[in-house]
C-alpha positions, 0 to 999 in steps of 0.5 A: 500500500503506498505511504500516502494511503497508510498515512490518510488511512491511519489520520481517518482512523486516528480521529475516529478513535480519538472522537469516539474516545471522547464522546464515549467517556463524556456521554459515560461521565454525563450518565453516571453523574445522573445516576448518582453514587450507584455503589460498586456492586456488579448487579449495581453497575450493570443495572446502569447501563440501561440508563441512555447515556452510560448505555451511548458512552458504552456503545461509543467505547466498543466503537473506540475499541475497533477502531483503536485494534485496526489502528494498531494492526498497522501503524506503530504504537509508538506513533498511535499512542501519542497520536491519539494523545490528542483526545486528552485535550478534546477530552478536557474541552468537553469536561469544561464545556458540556459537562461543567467542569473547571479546568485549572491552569495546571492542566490547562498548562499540562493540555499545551504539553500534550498537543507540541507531544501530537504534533511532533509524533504527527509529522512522522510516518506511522509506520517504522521501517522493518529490517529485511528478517522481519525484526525492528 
């Protein structure tokens, strides 16, 4: 496959992972704050995963899973990890913005770190070259 076709293939998957990451744990977050203190018993937990928003912020991780295994089966992980880093930051719009949350300074300055780490790791390509035998 040409690079340039691994390299769009990998962005789509990329930002599917990273929007569906974040959708997932903010639905997730939305539906347990409704929920209240549910315990930690099994049979608690289970039971709210009916509520609709826990049963979207689940749906929206098995979508993060699959799109997160096709992403490793062909790019780097050392390249995918920091990649999808990014959805830390989407993460901490989406806590201040829907769900209310206050974002301090520190992890606003922490959130500036993360996105230089993206981008740096972005502008390679995603996937090393392998030795002739097969090895790294």
């Amino acid at each position: 496959m040409p690079v340039t076709d691994v390299r769009r293939k990998t962005q789509l998957f990329a930002v599917l992972s990273v929007l569906s990451n974040v959708a997932g744990n903010s639905a997730l977050t939305h539906g347990m704050q409704a929920l209240g203190d549910v315990g930690n018993s099994p049979i608690d937990l289970i039971a709210a995963l009916f509520h609709p928003w826990v049963a979207l912020g689940v749906f929206m991780l098995v979508v993060w899973t699959f799109a997160h295994m096709a992403l490793l089966s062909w790019a780097d992980l050392s390249y995918v990890m920091p990649v999808t880093a990014i959805g830390y930051v989407v993460t901490a719009f989406a806590g201040r913005f829907f769900l209310g949350e206050t974002v301090s300074p520190t992890r606003w300055a922490g959130i500036v770190f993360i996105t230089v780490g993206v981008f740096l790791v972005g502008g390679t390509h995603p996937v090393s070259e392998k030795k002739p035998d097969g090895g790294q």
